[in-house]
DRENDREN-752771 format. One record per residue (C-alpha): residue number from 1; residue in one letter; x, y, z. Coordinates in pm, 1 decimal, decimal comma. Layout:
// DRENDREN-752771
r pos NUM	code A	xx X	yy Y	zz Z
...
***
This chain:
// DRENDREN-752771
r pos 1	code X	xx 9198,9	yy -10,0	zz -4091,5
r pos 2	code X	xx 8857,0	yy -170,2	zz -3984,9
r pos 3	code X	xx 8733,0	yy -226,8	zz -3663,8
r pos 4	code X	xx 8745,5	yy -593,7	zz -3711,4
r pos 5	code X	xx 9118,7	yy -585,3	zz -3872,6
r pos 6	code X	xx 9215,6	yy -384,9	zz -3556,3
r pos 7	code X	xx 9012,5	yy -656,0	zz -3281,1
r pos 8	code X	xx 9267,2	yy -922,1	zz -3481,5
r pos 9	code X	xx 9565,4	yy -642,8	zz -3424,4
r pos 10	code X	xx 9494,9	yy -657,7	zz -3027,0
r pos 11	code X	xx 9409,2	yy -997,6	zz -3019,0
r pos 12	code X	xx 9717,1	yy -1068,5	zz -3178,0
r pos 13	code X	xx 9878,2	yy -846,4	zz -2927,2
r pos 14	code X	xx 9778,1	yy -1044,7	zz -2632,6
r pos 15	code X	xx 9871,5	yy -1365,6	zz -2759,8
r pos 16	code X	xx 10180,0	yy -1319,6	zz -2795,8
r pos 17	code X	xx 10214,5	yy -1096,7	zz -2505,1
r pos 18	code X	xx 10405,6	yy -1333,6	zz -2146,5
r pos 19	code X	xx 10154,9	yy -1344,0	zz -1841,0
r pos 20	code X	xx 10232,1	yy -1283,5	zz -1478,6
r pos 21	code X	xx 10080,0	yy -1275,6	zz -1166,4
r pos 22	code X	xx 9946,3	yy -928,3	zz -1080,5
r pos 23	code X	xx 10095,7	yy -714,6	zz -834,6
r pos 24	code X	xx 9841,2	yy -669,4	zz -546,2
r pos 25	code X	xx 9764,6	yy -323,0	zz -569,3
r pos 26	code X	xx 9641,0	yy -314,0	zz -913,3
r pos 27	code X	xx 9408,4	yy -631,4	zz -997,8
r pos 28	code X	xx 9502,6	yy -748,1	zz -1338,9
r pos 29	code X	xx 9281,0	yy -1060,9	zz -1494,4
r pos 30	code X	xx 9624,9	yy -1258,3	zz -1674,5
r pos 31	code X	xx 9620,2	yy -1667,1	zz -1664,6
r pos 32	code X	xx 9283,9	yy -1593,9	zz -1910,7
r pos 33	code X	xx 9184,9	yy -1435,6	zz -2208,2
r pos 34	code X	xx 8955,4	yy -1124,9	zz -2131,8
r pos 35	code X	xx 8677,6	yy -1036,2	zz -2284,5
r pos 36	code X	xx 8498,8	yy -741,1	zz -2229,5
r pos 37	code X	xx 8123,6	yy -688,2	zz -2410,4
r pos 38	code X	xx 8100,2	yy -374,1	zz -2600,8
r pos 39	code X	xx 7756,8	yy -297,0	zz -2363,3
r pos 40	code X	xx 8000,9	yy -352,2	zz -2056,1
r pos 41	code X	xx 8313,9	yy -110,9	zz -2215,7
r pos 42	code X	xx 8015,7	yy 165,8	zz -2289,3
r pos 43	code X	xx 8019,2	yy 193,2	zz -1904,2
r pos 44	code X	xx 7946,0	yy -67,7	zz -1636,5
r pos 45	code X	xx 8300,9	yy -225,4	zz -1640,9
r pos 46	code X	xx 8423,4	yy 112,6	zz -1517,5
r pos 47	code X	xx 8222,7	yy 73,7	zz -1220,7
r pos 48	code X	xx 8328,9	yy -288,9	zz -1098,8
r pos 49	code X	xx 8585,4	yy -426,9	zz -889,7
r pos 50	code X	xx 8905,0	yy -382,9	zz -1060,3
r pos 51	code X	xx 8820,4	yy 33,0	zz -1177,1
r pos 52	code X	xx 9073,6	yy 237,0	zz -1026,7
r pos 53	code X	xx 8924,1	yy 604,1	zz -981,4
r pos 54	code X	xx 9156,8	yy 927,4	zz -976,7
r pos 55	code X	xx 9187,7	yy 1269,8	zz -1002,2
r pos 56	code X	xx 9508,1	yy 1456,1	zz -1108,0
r pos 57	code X	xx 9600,5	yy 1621,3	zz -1474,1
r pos 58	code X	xx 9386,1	yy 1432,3	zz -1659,4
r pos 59	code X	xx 9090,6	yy 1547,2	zz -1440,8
r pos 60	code X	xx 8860,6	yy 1250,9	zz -1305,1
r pos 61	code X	xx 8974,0	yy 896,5	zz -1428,7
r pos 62	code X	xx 8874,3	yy 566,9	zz -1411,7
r pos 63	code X	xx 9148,5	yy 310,9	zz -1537,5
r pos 64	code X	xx 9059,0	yy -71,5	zz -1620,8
r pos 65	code X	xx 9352,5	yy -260,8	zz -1667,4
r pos 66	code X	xx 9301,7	yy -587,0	zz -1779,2
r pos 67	code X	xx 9615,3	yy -740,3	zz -1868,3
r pos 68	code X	xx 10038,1	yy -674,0	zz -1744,9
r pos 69	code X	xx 10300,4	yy -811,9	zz -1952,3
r pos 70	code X	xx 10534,5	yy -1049,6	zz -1742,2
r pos 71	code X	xx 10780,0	yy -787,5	zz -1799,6
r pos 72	code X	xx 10568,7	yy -500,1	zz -1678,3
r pos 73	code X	xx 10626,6	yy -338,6	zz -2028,8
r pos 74	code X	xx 10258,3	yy -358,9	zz -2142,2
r pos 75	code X	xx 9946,5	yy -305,2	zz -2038,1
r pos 76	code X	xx 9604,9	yy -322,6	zz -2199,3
r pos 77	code X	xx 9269,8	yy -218,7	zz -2068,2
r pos 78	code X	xx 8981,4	yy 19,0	zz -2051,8
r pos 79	code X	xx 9028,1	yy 420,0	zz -1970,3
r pos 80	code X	xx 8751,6	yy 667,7	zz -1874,9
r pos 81	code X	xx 8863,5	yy 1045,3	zz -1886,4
r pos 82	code X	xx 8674,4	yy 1397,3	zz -1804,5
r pos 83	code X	xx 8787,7	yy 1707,0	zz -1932,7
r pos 84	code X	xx 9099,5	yy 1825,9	zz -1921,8
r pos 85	code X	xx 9370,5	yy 2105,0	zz -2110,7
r pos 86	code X	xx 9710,5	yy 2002,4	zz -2043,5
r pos 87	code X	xx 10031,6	yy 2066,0	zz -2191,1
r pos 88	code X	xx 10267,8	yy 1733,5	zz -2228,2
r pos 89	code X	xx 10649,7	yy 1803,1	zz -2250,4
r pos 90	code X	xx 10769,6	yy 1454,6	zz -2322,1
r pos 91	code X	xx 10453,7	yy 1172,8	zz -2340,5
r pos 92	code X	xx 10565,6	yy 893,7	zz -2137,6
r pos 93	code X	xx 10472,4	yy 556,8	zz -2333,4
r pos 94	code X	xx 10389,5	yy 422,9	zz -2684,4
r pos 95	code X	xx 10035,0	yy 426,0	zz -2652,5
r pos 96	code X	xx 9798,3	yy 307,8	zz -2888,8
r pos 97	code X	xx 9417,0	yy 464,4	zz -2808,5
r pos 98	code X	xx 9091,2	yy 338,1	zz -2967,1
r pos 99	code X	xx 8852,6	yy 592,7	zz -2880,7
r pos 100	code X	xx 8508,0	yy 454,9	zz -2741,2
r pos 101	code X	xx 8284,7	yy 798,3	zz -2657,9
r pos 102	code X	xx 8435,3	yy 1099,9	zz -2685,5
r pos 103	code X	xx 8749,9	yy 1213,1	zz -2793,2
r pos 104	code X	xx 9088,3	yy 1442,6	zz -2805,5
r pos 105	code X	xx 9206,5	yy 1714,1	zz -2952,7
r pos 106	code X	xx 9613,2	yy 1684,3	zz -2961,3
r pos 107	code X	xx 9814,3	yy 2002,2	zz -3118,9
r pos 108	code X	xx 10178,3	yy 1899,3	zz -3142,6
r pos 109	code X	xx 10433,3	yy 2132,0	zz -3080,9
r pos 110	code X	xx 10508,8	yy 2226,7	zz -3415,2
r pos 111	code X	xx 10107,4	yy 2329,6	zz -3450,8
r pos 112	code X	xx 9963,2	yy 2031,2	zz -3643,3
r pos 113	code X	xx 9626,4	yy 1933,3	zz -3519,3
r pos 114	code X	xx 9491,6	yy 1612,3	zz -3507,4
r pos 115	code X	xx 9157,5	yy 1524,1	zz -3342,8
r pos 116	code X	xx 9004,1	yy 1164,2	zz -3298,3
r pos 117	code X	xx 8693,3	yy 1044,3	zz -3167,1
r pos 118	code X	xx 8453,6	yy 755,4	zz -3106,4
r pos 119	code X	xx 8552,5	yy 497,2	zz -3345,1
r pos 120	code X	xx 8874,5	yy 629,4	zz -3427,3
r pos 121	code X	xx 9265,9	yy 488,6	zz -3308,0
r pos 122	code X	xx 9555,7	yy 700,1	zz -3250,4
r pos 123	code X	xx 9884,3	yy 569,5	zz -3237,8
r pos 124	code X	xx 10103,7	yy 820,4	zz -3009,7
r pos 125	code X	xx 10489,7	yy 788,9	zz -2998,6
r pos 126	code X	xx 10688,4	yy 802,6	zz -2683,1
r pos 127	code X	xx 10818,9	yy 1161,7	zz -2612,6
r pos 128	code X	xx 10534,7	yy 1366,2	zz -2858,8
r pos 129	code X	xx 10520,2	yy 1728,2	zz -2708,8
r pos 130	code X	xx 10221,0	yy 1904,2	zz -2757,4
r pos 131	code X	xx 9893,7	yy 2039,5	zz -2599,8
r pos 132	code X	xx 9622,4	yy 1752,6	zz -2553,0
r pos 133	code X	xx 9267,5	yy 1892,7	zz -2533,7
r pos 134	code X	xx 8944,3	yy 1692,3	zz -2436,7
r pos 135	code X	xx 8587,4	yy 1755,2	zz -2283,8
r pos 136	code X	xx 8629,2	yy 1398,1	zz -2181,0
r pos 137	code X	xx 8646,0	yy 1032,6	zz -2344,7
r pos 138	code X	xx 8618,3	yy 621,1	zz -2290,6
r pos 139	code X	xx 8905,3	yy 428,3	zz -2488,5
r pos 140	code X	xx 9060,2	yy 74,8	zz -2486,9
r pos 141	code X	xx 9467,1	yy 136,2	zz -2451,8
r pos 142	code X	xx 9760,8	yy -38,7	zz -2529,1
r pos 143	code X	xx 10087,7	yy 80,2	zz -2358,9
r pos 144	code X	xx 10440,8	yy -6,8	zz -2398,8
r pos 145	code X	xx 10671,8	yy 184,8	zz -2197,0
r pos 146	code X	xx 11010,2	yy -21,5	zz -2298,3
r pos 147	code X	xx 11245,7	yy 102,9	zz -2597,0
r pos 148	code X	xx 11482,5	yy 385,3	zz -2609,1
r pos 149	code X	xx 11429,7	yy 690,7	zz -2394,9
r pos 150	code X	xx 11231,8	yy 946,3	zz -2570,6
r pos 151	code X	xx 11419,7	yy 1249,4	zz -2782,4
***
């Protein structure tokens, strides 16, 4: 899939993705289409207003989040990850990752290997198991966290 045929994928996405009001704690942009320059994703938007900066199993993070579902279901934005080794019993959303800089390593519990890096997508299923390995990364996310409870 090209770059361009994924853009239409998201933009797609968020079209027919329901707006709401965000909650105050977490500034979401959501009554207007977002657009973020790739210059500004490369770095600077993770230093404005709306980055949320925190430290906890995925080492130091910087999360973007530029659009909520009405639902609460989805979310879409910008993430910024250092390293980090970390072993993930049951992964908690459908996630899909476009990597920006940087990139993962993620061994699944029955030892495949899969690695992705700048300029490559990963879908990841609700409730993978595995070991995810990284010496840091920038993506644009999409997460759904509805559906059936993971296996």
């Amino acid at each position: 899939m090209t770059l361009s045929k994924i853009g239409m994928a998201a933009l797609l996405l968020c079209a027919s993705v329901a707006l709401a009001d965000p909650p105050a704690a977490k500034p979401v942009v959501t009554t207007k289409p977002v657009k973020v320059a790739s210059a500004d994703a490369a770095g600077p938007v993770f230093a404005g207003k709306t980055a949320v900066k925190t430290n906890g199993p995925d080492g130091a993070t910087t999360d973007v989040l530029l659009l909520r579902s009405k639902d609460g279901k989805v979310e879409m934005g910008l993430y910024d990850a250092g390293p980090s080794e970390q072993d993930i019993e049951s992964y908690e959303d459908d996630e899909f990752m476009f990597f920006l800089a940087g990139g993962v390593t993620l061994t699944s519990a029955d030892g495949t290997v899969l690695q992705a890096q700048a300029g490559e997508g990963v879908a990841m299923p609700k409730g993978w198991k595995g070991h995810w390995s990284t010496k840091g990364y920038k993506k644009y996310y999409v997460t759904y966290t509805g559906g059936a409870k993971a296996k």
